[in-house]
C-alpha positions in Angstrom: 0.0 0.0 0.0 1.7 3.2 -1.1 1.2 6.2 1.0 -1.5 7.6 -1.6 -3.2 4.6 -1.2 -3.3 4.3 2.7 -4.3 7.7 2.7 -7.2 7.5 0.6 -8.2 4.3 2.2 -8.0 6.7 5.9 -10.3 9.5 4.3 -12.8 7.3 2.9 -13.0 5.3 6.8 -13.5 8.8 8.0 -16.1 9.5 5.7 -18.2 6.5 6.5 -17.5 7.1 10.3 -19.4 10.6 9.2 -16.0 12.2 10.6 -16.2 15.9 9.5 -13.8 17.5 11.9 -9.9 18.5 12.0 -8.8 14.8 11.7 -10.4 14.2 9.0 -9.7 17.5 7.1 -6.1 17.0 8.2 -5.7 13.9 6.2 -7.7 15.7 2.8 -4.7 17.8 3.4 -1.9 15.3 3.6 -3.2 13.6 1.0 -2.8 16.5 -1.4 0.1 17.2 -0.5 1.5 13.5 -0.8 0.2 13.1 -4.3 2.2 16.5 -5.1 5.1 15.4 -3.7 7.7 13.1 -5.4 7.8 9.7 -4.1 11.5 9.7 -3.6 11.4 13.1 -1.5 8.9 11.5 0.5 11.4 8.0 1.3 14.0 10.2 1.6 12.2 12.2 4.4 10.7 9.2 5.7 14.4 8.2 6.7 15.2 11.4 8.0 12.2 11.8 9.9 11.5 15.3 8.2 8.3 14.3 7.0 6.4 16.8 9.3 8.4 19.9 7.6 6.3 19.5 4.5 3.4 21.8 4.9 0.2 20.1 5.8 2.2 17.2 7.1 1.4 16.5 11.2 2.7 14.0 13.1 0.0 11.6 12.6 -0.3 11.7 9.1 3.8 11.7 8.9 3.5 8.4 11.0 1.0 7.2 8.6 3.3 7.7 5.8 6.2 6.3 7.2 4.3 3.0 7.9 3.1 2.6 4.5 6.7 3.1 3.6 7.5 0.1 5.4 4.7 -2.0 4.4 2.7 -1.5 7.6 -0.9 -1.5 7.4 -1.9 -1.8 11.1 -3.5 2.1 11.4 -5.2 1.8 8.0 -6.5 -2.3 9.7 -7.3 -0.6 12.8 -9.3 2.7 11.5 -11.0 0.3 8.9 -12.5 -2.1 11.7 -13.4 1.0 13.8 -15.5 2.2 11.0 -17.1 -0.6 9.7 -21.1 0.3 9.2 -23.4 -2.1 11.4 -25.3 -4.5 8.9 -28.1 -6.5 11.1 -28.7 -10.4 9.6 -32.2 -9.1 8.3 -30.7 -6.2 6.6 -28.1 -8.3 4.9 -30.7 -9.8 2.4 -31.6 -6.6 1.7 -28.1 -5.1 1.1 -27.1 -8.5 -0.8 -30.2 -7.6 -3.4 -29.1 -3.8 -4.2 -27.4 -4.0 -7.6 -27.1 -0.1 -7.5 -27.5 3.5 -5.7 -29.8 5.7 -7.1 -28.6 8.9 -5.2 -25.2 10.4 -4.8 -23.2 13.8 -5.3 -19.7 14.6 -7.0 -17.6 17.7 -7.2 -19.8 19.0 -9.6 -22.1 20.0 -6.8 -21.5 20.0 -3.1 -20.0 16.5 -3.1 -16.6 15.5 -2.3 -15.2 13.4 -5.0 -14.7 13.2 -8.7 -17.6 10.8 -10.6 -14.7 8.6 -11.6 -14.2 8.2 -7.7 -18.0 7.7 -6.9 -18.3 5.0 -9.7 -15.2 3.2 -8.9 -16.0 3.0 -4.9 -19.8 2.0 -6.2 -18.6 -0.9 -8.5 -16.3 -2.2 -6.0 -18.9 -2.5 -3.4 -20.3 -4.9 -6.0 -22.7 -2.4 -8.1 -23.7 -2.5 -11.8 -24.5 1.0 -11.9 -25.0 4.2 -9.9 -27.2 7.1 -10.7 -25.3 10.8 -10.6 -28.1 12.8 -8.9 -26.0 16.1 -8.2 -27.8 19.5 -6.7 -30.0 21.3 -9.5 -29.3 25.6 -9.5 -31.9 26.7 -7.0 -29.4 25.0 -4.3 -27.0 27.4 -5.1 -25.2 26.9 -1.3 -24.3 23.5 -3.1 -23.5 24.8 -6.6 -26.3 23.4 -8.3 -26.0 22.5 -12.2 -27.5 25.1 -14.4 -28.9 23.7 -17.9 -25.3 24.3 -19.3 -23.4 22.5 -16.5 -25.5 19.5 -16.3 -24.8 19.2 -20.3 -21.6 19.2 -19.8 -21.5 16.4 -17.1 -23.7 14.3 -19.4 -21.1 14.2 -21.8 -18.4 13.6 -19.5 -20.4 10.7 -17.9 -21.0 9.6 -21.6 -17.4 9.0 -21.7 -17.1 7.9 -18.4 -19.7 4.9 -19.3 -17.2 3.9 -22.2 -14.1 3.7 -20.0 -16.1 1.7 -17.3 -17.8 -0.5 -18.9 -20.0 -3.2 -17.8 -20.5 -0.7 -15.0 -22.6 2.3 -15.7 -23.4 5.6 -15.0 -27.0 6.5 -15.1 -27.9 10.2 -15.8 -29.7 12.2 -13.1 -30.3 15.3 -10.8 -31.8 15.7 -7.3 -34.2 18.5 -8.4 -35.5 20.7 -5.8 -39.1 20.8 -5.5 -40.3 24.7 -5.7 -42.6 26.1 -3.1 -45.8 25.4 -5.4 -45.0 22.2 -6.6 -42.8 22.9 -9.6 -39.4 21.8 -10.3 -36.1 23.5 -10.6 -35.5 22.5 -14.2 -38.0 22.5 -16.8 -39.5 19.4 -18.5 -37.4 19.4 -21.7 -34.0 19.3 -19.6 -35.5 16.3 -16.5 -36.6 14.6 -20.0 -32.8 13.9 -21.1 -32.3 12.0 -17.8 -32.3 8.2 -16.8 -33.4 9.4 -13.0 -34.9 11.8 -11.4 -34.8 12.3 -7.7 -36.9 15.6 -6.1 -36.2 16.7 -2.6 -37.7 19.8 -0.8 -34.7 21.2 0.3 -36.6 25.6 1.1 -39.1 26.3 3.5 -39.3 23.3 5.0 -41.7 24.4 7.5 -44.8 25.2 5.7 -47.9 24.4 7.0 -49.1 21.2 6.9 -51.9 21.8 3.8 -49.3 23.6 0.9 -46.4 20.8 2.0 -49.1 18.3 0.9 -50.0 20.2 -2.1 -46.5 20.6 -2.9 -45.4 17.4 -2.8 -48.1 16.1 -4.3 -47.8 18.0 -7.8 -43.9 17.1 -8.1 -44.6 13.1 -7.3 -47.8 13.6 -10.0 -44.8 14.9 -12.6 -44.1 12.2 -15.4 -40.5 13.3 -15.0 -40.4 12.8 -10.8 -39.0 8.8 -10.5 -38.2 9.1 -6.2 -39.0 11.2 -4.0 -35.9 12.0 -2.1 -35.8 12.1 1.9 -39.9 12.9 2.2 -39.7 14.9 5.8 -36.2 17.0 5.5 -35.0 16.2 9.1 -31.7 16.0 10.5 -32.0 13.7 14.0 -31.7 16.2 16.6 -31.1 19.0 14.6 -33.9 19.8 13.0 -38.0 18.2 12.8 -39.8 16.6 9.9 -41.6 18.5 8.1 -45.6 18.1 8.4 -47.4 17.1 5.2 -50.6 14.5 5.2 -48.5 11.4 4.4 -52.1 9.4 2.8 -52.1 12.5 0.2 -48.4 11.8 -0.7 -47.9 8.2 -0.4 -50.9 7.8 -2.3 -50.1 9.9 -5.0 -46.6 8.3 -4.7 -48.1 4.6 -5.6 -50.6 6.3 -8.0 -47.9 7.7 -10.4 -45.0 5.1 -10.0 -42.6 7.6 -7.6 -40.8 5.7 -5.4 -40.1 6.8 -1.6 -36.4 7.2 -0.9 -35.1 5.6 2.2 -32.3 7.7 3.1 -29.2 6.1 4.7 -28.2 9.3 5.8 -27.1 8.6 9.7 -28.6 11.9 10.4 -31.3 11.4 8.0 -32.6 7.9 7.9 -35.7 9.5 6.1 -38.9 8.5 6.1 -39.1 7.6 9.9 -40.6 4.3 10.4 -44.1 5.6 11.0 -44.0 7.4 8.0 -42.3 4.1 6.4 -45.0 1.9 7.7 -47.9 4.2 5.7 -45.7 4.0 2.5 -45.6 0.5 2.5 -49.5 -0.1 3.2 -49.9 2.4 0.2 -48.0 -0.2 -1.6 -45.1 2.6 -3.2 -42.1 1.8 -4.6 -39.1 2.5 -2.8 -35.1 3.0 -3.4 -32.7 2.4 -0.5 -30.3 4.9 -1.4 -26.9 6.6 0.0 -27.3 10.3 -0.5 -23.6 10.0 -0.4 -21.6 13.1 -0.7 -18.0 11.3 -0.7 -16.7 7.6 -1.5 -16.7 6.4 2.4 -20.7 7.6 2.6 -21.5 5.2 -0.5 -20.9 2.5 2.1 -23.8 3.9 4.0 -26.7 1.6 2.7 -26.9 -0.9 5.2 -28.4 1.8 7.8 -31.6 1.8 5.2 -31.1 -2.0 4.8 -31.8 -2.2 8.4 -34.9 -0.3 8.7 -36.3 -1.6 5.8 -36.1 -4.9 7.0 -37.4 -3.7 10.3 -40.6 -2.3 8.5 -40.3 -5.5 6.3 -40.4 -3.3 3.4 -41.0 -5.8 0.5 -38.3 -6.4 -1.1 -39.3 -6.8 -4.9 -40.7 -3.4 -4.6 -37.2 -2.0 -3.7 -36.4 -0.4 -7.3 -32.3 -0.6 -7.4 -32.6 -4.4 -6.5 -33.3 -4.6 -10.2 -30.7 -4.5 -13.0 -30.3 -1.5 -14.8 -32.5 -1.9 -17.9 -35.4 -2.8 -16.0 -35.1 0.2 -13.6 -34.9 2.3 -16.8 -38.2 0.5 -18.6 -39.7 1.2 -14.8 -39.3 5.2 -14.9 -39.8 5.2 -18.7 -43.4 3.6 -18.1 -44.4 5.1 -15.3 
């Protein structure tokens, strides 16, 4: 393991441990600064012990280095069983069925890695495809992808898909839903996308009656396939937003949306009451990562578990299906 590699390996650990403090911005920053670095400078400072002169270097990340040097991998062993996500035996059939994600972010939006990263991290967690669902404009705190920008990253995913083939890259945005209902792109631009996930991501606190209504015209839109993370919450840090969940879950079933399951830790979206209406509505769901860097795509087991909890079934879980038939799916519904 080279010291890139144990590096990387560390800052993905981190990100699945949802580590978002100095530690782990300390080894982003070694890492960059290893990767600009010469490997001989760095054995050569290894042996001197001047590792730590290099700016952004500290003492732990220096130690780091130095093991990898010497062919040690007990930090990299050690961080990577302290990290591991919790999978429960019920769960497990659920996680062994998904044969993709159907939610994640890049750098082309507020995520954390390249789409070369995302897809390589998805496929070796044993995926045939992933869906690219980064931020549309309205999120602008997340650089959201104007018309222009989201061409652009359809080509590049276009030759992406050649490169990584048998795995693929499905097209798609997380779109946010407006406060009356409409969507942050129009129809023509959704219409040149594999996947369409819409979140309400602005006023989240609406009364109870125009959350309904809002949610209820973007699940009722031909170009809506999930509706991402239904209540907006973040455990103990902010409450669900209120909405008549009959009205949406219904219209949900009626026009083919499926309900996300977020595996968010801080999500973990719907909440299992709300999960248990869903499922008696007889929606679709996707168990999805809502990953923002290539630790985080290691994040679906937490809605693994809770769908097996709610015993969500499981043929109605849409990225337990290949790729094609998720695609004649959304293109039917």
């Amino acid at each position: 393991m080279t010291p890139v590699e144990a590096l990387e390996r560390v800052v993905h650990c981190l990100d699945r441990a949802h580590e978002t403090g100095f530690k782990t911005k300390a080894f982003v920053r070694a890492l960059e600064v290893v990767r600009a670095t010469p490997p001989d400078e760095l054995v050569e400072r290894a042996a001197a012990g001047t590792l730590a002169k290099l700016d952004g270097i500290g003492d732990s990340t220096a130690r780091l280095i130095t093991e990898a040097l010497r062919g040690d991998t007990s930090y990299v062993e050690k961080i990577e069983a302290e990290t591991a996500v919790t999978l429960t035996d019920a769960g497990a059939r659920y996680r062994a069925a998904l044969r993709g994600d159907c939610h994640l972010h890049s750098l082309w939006s507020d995520g954390g890695a390249t789409i070369e990263a995302m897809a390589r991290t998805a496929r070796s967690l044993g995926h045939e495809y992933m869906v690219l669902t980064d931020h549309s404009p309205r999120l602008t705190v997340a650089h959201g992808l104007s018309k222009e920008r989201l061409e652009q990253q359809l080509a590049d995913v276009a030759v992406l898909n050649e490169k990584m083939a048998p795995f693929r890259i499905l097209t798609g945005i997380e779109v946010d839903i407006l406060e009356d209902g409409t969507l942050d792109h129009d129809d023509a631009v959704l219409a040149e996308l594999d996947v369409v996930v819409a979140s309400v991501h602005s006023k989240l606190r609406m009364e109870r009656q125009p959350m309904t209504e809002r949610m209820v015209r973007a699940v009722a839109s031909p170009h809506v396939d999930i509706l991402g993370h239904c209540t907006g919450r973040m455990i103990g840090k902010r409450d669900p937003s209120t909405f008549d969940a009959d009205y949406v879950f219904a219209a949900c079933a009626q026009f083919h949306t499926a309900v996300e399951i977020n595996c968010r830790p801080e999500r973990l979206d719907p909440p299992r009451e709300l999960l248990d209406v869903a499922i008696d509505f007889g929606c679709y769901f996707s168990i999805d990562s809502d990953a923002h860097a290539t630790g985080q795509l290691e994040w679906q087991p937490h809605g693994c578990n809770r769908a097996a909890e709610r015993h969500v079934p499981i043929d109605r879980v849409i990225n337990t299906w290949g790729a094609d038939d998720l695609l004649r799916w959304v293109q039917a519904a």
